[in-house]
C-alpha positions in Angstrom: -56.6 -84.2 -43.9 -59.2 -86.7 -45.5 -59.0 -87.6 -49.2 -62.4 -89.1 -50.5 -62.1 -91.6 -52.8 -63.7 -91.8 -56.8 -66.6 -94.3 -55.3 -67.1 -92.4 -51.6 -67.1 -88.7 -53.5 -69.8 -90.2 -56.1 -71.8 -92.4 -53.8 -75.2 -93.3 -54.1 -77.1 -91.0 -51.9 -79.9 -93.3 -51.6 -84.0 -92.5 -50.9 -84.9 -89.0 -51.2 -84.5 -87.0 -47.9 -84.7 -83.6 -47.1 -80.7 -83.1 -47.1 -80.4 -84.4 -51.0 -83.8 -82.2 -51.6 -81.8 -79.3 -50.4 -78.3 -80.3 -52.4 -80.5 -80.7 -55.5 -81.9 -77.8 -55.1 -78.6 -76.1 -54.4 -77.3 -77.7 -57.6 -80.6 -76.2 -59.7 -79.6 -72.8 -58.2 -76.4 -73.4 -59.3 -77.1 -74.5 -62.6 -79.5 -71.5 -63.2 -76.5 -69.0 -61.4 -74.2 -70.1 -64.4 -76.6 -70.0 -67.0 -77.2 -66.2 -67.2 -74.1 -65.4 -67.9 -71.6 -66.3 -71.0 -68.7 -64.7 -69.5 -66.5 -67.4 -67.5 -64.9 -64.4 -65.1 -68.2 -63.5 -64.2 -69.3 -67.3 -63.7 -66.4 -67.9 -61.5 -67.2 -64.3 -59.4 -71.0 -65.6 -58.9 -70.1 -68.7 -58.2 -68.0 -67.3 -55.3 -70.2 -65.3 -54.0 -73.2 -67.0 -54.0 -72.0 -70.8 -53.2 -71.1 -70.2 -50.0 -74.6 -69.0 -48.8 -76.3 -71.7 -50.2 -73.6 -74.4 -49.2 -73.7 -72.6 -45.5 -69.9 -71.8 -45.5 -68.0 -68.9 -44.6 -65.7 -68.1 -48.0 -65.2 -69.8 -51.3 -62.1 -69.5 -53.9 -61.4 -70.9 -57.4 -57.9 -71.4 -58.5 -57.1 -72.3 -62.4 -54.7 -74.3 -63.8 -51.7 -72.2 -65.5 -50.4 -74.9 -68.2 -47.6 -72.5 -69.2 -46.3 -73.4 -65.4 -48.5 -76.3 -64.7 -49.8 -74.7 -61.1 -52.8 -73.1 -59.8 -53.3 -69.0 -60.4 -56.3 -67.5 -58.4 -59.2 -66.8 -60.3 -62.1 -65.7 -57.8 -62.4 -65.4 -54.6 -64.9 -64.3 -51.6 -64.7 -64.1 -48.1 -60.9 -64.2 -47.3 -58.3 -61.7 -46.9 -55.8 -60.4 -49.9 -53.1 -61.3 -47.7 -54.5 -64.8 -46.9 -54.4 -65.4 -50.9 -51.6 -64.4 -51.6 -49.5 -67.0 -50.0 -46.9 -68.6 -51.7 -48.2 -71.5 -51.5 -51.7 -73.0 -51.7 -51.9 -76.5 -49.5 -49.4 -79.2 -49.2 -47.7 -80.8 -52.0 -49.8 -84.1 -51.6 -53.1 -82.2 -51.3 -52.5 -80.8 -54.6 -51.3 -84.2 -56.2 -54.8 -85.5 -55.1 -56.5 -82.8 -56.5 -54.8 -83.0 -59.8 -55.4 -86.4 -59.7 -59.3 -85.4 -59.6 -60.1 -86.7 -55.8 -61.5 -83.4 -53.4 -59.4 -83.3 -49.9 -61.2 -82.4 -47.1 -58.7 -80.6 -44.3 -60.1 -80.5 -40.8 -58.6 -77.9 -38.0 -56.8 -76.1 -40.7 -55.1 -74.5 -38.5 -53.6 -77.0 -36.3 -52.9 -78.5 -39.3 -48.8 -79.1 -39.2 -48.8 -80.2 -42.7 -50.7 -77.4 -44.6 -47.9 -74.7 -45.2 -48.4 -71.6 -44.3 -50.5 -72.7 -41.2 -49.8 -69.8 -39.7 -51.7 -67.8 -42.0 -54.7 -69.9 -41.8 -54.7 -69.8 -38.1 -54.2 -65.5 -38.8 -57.3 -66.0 -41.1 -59.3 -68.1 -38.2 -59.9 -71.1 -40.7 -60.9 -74.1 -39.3 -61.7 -76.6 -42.6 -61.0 -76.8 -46.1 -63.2 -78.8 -49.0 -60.5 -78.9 -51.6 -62.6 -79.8 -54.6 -61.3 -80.2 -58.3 -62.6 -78.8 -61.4 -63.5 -80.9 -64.1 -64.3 -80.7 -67.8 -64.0 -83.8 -69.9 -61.8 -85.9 -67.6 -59.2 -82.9 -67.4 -58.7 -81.1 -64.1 -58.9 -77.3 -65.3 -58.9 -75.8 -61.5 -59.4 -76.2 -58.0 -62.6 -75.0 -56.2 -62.5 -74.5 -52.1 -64.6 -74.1 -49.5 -63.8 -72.7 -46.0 -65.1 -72.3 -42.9 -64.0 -70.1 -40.3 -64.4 -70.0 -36.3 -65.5 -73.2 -36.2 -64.7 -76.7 -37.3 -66.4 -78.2 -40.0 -66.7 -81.9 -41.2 -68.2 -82.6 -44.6 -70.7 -85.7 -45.1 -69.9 -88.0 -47.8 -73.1 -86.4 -49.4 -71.9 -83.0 -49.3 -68.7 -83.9 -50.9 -70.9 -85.9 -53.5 -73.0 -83.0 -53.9 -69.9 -80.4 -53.9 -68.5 -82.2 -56.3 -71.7 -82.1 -58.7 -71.2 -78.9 -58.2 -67.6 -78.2 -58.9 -68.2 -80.1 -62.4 -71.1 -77.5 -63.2 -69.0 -74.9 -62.7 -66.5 -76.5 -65.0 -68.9 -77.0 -67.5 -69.9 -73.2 -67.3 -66.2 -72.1 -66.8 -65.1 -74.0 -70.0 -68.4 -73.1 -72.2 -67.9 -69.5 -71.0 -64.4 -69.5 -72.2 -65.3 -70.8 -75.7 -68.2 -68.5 -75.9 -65.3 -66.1 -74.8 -62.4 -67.4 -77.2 -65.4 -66.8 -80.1 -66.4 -63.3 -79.0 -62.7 -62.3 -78.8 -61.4 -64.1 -81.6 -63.9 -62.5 -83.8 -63.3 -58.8 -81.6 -59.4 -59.5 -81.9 -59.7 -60.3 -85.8 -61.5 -57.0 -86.0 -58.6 -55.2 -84.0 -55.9 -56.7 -85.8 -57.9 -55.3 -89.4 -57.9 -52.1 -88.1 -54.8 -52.2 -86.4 -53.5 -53.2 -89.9 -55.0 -50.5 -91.3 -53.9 -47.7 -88.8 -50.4 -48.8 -88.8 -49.9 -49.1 -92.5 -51.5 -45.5 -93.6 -48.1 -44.3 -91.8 -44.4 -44.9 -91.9 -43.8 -42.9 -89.5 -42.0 -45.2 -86.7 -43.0 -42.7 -83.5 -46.6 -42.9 -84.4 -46.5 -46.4 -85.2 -45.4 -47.8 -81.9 -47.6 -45.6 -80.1 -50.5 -47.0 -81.5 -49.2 -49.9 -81.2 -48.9 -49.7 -77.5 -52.2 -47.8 -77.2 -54.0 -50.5 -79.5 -52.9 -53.7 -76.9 -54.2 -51.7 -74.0 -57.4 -51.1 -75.3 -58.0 -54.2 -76.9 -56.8 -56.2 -74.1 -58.7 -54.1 -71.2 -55.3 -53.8 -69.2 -53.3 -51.0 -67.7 -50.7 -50.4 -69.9 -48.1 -51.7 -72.4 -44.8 -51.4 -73.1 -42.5 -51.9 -76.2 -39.2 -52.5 -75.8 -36.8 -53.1 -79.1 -33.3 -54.6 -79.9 -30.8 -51.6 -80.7 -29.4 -53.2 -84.1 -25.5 -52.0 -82.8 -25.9 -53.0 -79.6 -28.4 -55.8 -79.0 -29.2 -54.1 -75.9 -33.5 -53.6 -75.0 -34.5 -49.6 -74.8 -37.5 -48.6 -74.1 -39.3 -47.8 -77.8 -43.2 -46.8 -76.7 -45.5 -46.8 -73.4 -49.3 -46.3 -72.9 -51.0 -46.2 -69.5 -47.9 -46.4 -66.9 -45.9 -43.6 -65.0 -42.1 -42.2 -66.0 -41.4 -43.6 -62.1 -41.8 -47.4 -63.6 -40.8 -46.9 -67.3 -37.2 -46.0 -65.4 -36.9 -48.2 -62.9 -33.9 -49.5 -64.6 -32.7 -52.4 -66.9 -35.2 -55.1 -67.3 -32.6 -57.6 -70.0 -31.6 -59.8 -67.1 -35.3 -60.9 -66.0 -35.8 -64.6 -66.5 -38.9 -63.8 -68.2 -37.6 -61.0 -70.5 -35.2 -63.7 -71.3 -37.7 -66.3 -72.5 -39.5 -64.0 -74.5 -36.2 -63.2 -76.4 -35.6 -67.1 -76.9 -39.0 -66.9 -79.3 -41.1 -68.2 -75.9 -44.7 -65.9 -74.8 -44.6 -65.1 -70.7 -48.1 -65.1 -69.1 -47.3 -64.1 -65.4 -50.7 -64.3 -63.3 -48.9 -63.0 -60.0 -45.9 -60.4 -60.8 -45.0 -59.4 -57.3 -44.8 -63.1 -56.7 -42.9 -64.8 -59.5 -39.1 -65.4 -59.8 -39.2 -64.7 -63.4 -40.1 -61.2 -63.0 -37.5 -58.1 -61.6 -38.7 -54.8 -59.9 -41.5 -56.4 -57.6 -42.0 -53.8 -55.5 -42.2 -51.5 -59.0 -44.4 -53.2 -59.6 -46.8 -53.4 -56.6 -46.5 -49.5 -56.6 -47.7 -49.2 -59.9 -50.7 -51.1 -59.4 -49.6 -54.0 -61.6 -50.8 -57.5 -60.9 -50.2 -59.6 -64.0 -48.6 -59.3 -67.3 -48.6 -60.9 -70.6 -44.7 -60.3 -72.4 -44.6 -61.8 -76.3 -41.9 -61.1 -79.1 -42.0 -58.9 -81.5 -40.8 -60.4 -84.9 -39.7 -59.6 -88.2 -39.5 -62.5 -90.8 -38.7 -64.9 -87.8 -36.1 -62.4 -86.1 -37.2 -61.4 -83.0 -36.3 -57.1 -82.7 -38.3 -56.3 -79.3 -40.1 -57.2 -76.7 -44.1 -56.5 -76.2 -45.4 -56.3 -72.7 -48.7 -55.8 -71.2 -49.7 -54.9 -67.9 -52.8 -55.6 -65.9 -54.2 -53.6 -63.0 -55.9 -56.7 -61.9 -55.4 -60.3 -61.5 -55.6 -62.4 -65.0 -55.4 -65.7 -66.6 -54.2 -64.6 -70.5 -56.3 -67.2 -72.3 -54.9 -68.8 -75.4 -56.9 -66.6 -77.5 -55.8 -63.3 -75.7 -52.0 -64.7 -76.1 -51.9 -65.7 -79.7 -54.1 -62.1 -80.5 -51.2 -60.4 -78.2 -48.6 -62.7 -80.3 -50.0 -61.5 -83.7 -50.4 -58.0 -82.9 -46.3 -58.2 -82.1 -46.0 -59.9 -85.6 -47.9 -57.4 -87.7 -46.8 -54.6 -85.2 -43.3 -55.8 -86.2 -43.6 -55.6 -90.1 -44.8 -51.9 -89.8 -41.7 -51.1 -87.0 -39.5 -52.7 -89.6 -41.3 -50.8 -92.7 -41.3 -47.8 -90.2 -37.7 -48.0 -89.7 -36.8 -48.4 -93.3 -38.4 -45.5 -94.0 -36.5 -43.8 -91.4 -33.5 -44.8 -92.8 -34.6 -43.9 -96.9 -35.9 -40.7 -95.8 -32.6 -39.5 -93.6 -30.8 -40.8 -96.8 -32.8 -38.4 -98.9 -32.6 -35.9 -96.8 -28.3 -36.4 -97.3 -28.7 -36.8 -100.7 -30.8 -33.5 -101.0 -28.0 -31.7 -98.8 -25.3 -32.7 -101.3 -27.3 -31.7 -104.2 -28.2 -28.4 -103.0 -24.3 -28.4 -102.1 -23.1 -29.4 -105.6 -26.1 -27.1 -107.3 -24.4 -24.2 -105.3 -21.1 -24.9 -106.4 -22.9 -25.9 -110.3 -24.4 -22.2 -109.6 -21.6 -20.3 -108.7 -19.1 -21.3 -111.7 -19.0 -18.1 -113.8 -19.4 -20.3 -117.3 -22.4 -22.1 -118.7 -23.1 -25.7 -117.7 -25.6 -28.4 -118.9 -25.4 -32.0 -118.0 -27.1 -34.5 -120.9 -28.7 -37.9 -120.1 -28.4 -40.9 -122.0 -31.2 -39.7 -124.5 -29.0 -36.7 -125.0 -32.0 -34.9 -123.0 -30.9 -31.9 -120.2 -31.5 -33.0 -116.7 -29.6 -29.9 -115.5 -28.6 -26.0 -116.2 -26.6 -24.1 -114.0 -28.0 -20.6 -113.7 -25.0 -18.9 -116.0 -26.7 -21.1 -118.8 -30.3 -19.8 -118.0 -29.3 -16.7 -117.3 -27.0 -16.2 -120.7 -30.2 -18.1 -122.4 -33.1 -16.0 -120.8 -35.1 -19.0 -120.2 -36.7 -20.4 -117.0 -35.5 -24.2 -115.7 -38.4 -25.3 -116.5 -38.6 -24.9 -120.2 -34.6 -26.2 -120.7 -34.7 -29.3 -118.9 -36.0 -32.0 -121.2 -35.2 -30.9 -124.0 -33.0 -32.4 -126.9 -29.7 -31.5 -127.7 -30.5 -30.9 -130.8 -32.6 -28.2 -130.3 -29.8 -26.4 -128.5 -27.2 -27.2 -130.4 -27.4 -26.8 -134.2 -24.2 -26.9 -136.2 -23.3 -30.5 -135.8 -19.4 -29.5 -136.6 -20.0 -27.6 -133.1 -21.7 -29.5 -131.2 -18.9 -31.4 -128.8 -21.8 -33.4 -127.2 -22.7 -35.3 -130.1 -19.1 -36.0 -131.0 -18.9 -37.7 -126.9 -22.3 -39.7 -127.4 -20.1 -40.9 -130.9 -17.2 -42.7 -128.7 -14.9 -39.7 -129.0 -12.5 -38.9 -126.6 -13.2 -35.2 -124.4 -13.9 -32.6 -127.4 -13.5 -28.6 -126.7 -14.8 -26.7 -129.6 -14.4 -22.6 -130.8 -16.3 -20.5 -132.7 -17.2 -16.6 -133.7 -20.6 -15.9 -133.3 -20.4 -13.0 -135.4 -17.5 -10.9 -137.6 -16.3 -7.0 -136.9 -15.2 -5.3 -134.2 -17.3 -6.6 -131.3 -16.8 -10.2 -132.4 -18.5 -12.9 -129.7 -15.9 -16.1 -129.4 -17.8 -19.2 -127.7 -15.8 -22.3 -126.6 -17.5 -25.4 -126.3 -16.1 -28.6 -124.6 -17.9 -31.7 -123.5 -16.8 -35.0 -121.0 -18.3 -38.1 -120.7 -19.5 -39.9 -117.3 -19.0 -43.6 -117.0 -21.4 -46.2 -115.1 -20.5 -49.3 -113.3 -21.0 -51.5 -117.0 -18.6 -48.7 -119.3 -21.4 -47.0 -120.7 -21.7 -43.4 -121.2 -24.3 -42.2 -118.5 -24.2 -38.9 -118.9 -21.7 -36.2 -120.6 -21.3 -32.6 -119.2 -20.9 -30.0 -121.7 -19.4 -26.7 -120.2 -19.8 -23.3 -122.7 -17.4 -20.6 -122.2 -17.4 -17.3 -123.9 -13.5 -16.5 -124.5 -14.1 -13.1 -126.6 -11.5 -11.7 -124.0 -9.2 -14.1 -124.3 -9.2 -14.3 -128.1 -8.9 -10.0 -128.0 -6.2 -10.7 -125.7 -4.8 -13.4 -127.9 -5.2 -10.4 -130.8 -3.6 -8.0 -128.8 -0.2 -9.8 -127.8 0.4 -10.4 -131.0 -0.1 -6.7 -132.6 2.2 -6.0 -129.8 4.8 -8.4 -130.9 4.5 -7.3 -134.3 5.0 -3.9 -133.1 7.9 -4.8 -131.4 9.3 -6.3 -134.5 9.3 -3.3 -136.1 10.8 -1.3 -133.4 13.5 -3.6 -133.2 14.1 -2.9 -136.8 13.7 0.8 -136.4 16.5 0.5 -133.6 18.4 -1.8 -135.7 18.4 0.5 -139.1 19.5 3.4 -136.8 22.3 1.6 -135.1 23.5 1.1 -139.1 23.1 4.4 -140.2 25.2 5.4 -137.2 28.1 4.1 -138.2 28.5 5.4 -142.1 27.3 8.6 -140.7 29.7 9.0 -138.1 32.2 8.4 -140.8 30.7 11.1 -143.4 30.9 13.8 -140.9 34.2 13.1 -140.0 35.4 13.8 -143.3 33.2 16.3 -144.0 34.7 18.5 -141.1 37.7 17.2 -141.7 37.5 18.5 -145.5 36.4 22.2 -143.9 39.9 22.2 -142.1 41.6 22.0 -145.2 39.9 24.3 -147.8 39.6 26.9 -145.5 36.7 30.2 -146.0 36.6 28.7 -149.7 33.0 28.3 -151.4 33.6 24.5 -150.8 34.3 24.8 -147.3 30.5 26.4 -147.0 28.6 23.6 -149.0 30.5 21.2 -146.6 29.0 22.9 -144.1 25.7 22.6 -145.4 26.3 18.7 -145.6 27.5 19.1 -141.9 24.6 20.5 -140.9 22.5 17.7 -142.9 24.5 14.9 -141.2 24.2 16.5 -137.7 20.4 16.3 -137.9 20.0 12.8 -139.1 22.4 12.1 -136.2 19.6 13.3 -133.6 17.3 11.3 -135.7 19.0 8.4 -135.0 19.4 9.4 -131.3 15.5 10.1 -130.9 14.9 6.4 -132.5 17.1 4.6 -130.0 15.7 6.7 -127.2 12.3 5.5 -128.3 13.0 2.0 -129.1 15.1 1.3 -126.0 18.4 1.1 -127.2 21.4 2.3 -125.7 24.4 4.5 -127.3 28.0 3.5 -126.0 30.9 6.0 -126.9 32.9 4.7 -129.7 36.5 6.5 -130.8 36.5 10.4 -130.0 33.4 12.1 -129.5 32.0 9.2 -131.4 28.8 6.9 -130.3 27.5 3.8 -131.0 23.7 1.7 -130.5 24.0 -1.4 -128.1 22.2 -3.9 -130.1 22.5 -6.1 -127.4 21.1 -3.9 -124.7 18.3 -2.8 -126.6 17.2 -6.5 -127.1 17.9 -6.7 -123.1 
């Protein structure tokens, strides 16, 4: 391992010859390789594919710097094996201090090399040498460009290490003006998605169509595989799954994702850009992953008002550096995707509320309906804001033409009107009234009852109208009874006191017979006998008819049981 120096990598390379003619015109190609295109992805894929041809090596990678975990994420690459990049680790821990430091390493015999880690894989991938070369944009190292050679050994001239690093700067000047050309183009595509994002979400409260274009929205604006949200049960603070777009039912249940390092940083308020997910520690469910075709992910929060209620999550099929405008776009789609969930949600909430509220008042209409008297409910403004059917029905008029008006215009005779007399501070008033005189006399009773509100005040006042024509008849008819009864208690009464004086008239009168004999007296007593007899079964037929009993008195005599008869 060789580390060049500031003033050997930069070195004068003296008098034109025909090896700086060829590395200056290598560094033109170069320069004119990154100039067609504006996209850095694409500058870093040409740049591996074409450099090592013109550089005469056998492969070429370009590593980035991850800031969010201050190491180097592949980029590019061309030339070398999957499995060769994706070893843990890159070179040796003093290699890549040098390179940070902004000196290129040149490794001879790679694969003898007891100090690169992981020799064993370079041996596997038959490289020999590695240029190590850092990438620089204004002073800062942004990544990490190698060159490799393969089968056999390779060592670099101090002019092809000047020249390689000429040409690892261009390429940090086109990586770094094609990711501001890029953070302009995408903030000014991601303002556009987040307007119409805006737009799509808020036209709905629905909370099952919101997240699922929420979830569509990120994948498509984002060019990745799939999304996932994933939101805070309120009761239970645990995560369950809330939306998906773009994965399989296999990976959306692979199981509980709450104890991942990373899920756990994105709950603390912190975004999570993972360029390697089958790799890193803060990720779960590697081998899920792998399956799935995932490669990197980007997890932000979602937030309400500063409280974080979910998780947002997405997925890409391929390897990927989230830039800084990709994280904050990702980061602001959570936010706004978070004030429609929690509009959404309130929604949910009102409308299964309504839906109660409509149940009970369907509930107490049908019980309102079913009472057999009339019922109206007043508001403050003494207006109707219900009739039960009974009232509509009695009134022959639809709902729609009571319920507003006044109760004035219901309700005439202010000396009747028990509603009015409630609005006045009165306590509960039932008022009665004939509608009309004669035999088929209509009786309406009218009572009314206030209902308080939280301050005291009168909110409303039910008034209920019964017709009590039966009742009054009724009334009518006990008492024609009892009067009746009065006067057959008299009737029994008179008869019990003509009993007595008569009982004692016929006596004598028969007793008188015995002693004139056949004289013409003895027939005219007879006559009276006869007389006396008969009002004797008068008084028996009133008794029987009034309900009194006869006792047996002296002889053949009988008397009326007052006390019976009142039994």
């Amino acid at each position: 391992m060789t580390a060049v120096t500031g003033a050997d990598a930069h070195a004068d390379m003296g008098s034109p010859t025909a090896e700086s003619g060829r590395f200056l015109d290598i560094l033109q190609q170069t320069i004119t390789m990154t100039s067609r295109v504006l996209d850095h992805q694409e500058v870093m894929e040409t740049v591996v594919r074409e450099l090592p041809e013109l550089l005469n090596t056998d492969a070429c990678t370009i590593r980035l710097l991850d800031e969010s975990t201050q190491s180097f994420v592949l980029a590019a690459a061309h030339g070398v094996s999957m499995e060769y990049l994706s070893r843990e680790n890159i070179d040796t821990e003093q290699t890549m201090q040098m390179i940070q430091a902004g000196y290129p390493v040149h490794t001879g015999q790679a694969d003898d090399d007891t100090l690169l880690p992981l020799h064993d894989a370079a041996r596997h991938e038959g490289i020999n040498s590695v240029l190590s070369l850092p990438i620089l944009f204004q002073g800062q190292v942004i990544g990490v460009m190698r060159l490799l050679n393969k089968n056999a050994a390779r060592t670099f001239t101090k002019e092809e290490i000047s020249c390689s690093m000429a040409l690892a700067m261009q390429v940090g000047i086109a990586i770094a003006h094609g990711r501001m050309f890029e953070k302009q183009q995408s903030q000014l595509k991601f303002l556009r998605e987040l307007q119409a994002f805006s737009r799509l979400v808020n036209s709905s409260l629905n909370l099952d169509d919101t997240l699922g274009t929420m979830a569509r929205r990120a994948v498509e604006s984002l060019h990745v595989k799939g999304c996932t949200l994933r939101l805070l049960d309120p009761s239970t603070k645990h995560l369950y799954l809330a939306a998906s777009h773009g994965l399989s039912q296999a990976y959306l249940h692979r199981g509980e994702v709450e104890s991942e390092r990373g899920i756990q940083l994105v709950l603390a308020g912190e975004p999570v850009s993972i360029y390697d997910a089958s790799h890193d520690g803060r990720v779960d469910y590697a081998k899920q992953m792998q399956d799935e075709g995932i490669v990197s992910l980007l997890a932000v929060p979602l937030r309400v008002q500063g409280e974080i209620i979910g998780v947002m999550r997405v997925l890409s099929g391929t390897p990927r550096i989230f830039t800084d405008a990709e994280i904050r776009f990702a980061s602001t789609l959570a936010e706004v995707g978070g004030t429609a969930i929690h509009n959404a949600r309130n929604y949910q909430k009102i409308s299964k509320l309504l839906i109660r509220i409509e149940g009970h008042e369907k509930f107490l209409a049908t019980i309102i309906d079913s009472l057999q008297h009339q019922l109206l409910v007043f508001n403050q403004d003494r207006r109707v804001v219900l009739a039960n059917k009974q009232y509509l029905k009695a009134m022959n008029r639809p709902e729609a033409e009571v319920i507003g008006l006044h109760y004035d215009e219901l309700c005439r005779e202010e000396r009747f009107c028990p509603v009015n007399h409630v609005f006045a501070g009165q306590d509960m008033q039932t008022l009665a009234r004939e509608l009309h005189e004669g035999d088929d006399g209509k009786w309406l009773e009218r009572s009314a009852a206030p209902i308080f509100g939280d301050d005291g005040s009168i909110e409303y006042v039910i008034e209920i109208i019964r017709d009590v024509t039966s009742e009054r008849k009724l009334a009518a008819a006990e008492v024609e009874q009892a009067r009746l009864s009065g006067i057959v208690e008299m009737a029994g009464t008179v008869a019990h006191e003509i009993n007595s004086p008569l009982f004692a008239a016929l006596g004598t009168a028969e007793l008188l017979v015995e002693d004139e004999g056949a004289t013409a007296m003895a027939e005219e007593l007879q006559v009276v006998i006869r007389n006396l007899q008969r009002i004797s079964e008068l008084t028996k037929k009133m008794t029987s008819m009034t309900g009194f009993e006869r006792k047996q008195y002296v002889g053949e005599s009988t008397v009326l049981s007052l006390d019976d008869g009142a039994d």
